[in-house]
N, C-alpha and C positions, 0 to 999 in steps of 0.2 A: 334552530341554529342557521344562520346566515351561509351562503356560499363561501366568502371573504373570512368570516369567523373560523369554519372548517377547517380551510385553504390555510390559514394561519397556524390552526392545530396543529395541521398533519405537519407543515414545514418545521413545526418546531420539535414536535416526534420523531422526524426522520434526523434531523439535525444534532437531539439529545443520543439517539439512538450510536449516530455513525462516531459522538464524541466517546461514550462510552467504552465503543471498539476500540479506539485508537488507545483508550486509557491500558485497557486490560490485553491489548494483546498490538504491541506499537508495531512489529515486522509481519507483512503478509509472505506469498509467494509470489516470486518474480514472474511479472506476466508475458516476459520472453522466452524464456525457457519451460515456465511450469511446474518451477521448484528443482527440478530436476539438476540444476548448476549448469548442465551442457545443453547443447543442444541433440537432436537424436538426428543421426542421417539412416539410411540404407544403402547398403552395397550392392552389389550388382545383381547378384540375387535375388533381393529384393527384403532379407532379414535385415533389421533392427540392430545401429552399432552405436557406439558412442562418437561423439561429434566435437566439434570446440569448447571449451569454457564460454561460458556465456558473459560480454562484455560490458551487461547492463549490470547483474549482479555478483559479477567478479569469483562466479563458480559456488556462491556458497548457496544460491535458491532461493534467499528473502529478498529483500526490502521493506524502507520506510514506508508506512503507510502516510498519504497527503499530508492529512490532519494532523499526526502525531509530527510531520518535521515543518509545519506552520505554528504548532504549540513551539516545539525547541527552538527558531528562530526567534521566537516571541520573547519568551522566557530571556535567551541569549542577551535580548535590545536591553529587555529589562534588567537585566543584574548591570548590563555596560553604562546603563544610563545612571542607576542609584548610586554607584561606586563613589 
């Protein structure tokens, strides 16, 4: 097998792989907060409080994963255009 041949494989492996994800599972965890909806501060002490709502995913912990809201875009073009 060719390097180029490989190289082709694995991209289309990793590409079928991450469309997959997005199929079966479209919301990951928000990577600003960590799922957690706030953020975590400390107080002066130095123990563990609760912090803001987090402003990226509006307190609930998910988000869209890439793939799944370039499919929904996608889809969106297409139903606007066949009408």
């Amino acid at each position: 097998m060719t390097p180029a041949l490989f190289a082709v494989a694995c991209l289309l492996l990793v590409t079928l792989g991450y469309a997959s994800v997005c199929a079966a599972s479209p919301f990951g965890t928000c990577r600003k907060c960590h799922g957690f909806g706030f953020a975590t501060t400390t107080d002066r002490k130095g123990r563990p409080k609760r912090g803001k709502t987090c402003r990226r995913c509006k307190g609930h912990g998910k988000r869209i994963r890439i793939g799944r809201w370039l499919y929904n875009r996608a889809s969106h073009t297409y139903r606007q255009g066949t009408r």
